[in-house]
C-alpha positions, 0 to 999 in steps of 0.5 A, a space after each residue: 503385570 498382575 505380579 508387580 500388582 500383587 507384590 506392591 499389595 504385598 510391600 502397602 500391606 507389610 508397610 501399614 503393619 509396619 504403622 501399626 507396630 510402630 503406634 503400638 510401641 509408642 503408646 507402651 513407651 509413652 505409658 511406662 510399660 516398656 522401657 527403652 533403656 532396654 536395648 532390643 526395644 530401644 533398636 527396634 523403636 529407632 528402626 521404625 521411627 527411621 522406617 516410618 517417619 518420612 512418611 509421616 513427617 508430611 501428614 503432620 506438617 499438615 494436620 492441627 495439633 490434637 493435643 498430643 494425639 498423633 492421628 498421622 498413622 491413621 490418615 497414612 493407613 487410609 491413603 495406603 489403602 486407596 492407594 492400594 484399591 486405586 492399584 487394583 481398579 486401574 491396573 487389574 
């Protein structure tokens, strides 16, 4: 049991660096740095769009419009990580 425990930490934690990549390169896209005419950036933005949007998609059905800051990430970081001490509390 405190091996499924420790590979779920593993998969929350690897998913909320997935959210932080994912922030990042949208705040460089939104601000010129990047281009996504670049092919690597363009396939690397659409593969953590296509990761982390079905996840976000709810958070924000539910959050006010800040008026184009997206707070999603953070509230999902948030839960990931009550979720993944809650895991810790009950399970070991």
């Amino acid at each position: 049991m405190v091996a499924l425990v420790h590979l779920l930490d593993n998969i929350i934690t690897l998913y909320i660096w997935v959210l932080v990549i994912a922030a990042v390169l949208s705040w460089l896209v939104a601000f010129n740095v990047v281009n996504t005419r670049n092919r690597l950036i363009y396939v690397m933005g659409d593969f953590l769009y296509r990761i982390t949007e079905p996840a976000l998609r709810p958070i924000r059905r539910y959050i006010p419009n800040l008026g184009g800051i997206d707070i999603s990430p953070v509230i999902l970081m948030l839960l990931l990580w009550f979720l993944r001490d809650l895991m810790y509390e009950l399970l070991v």
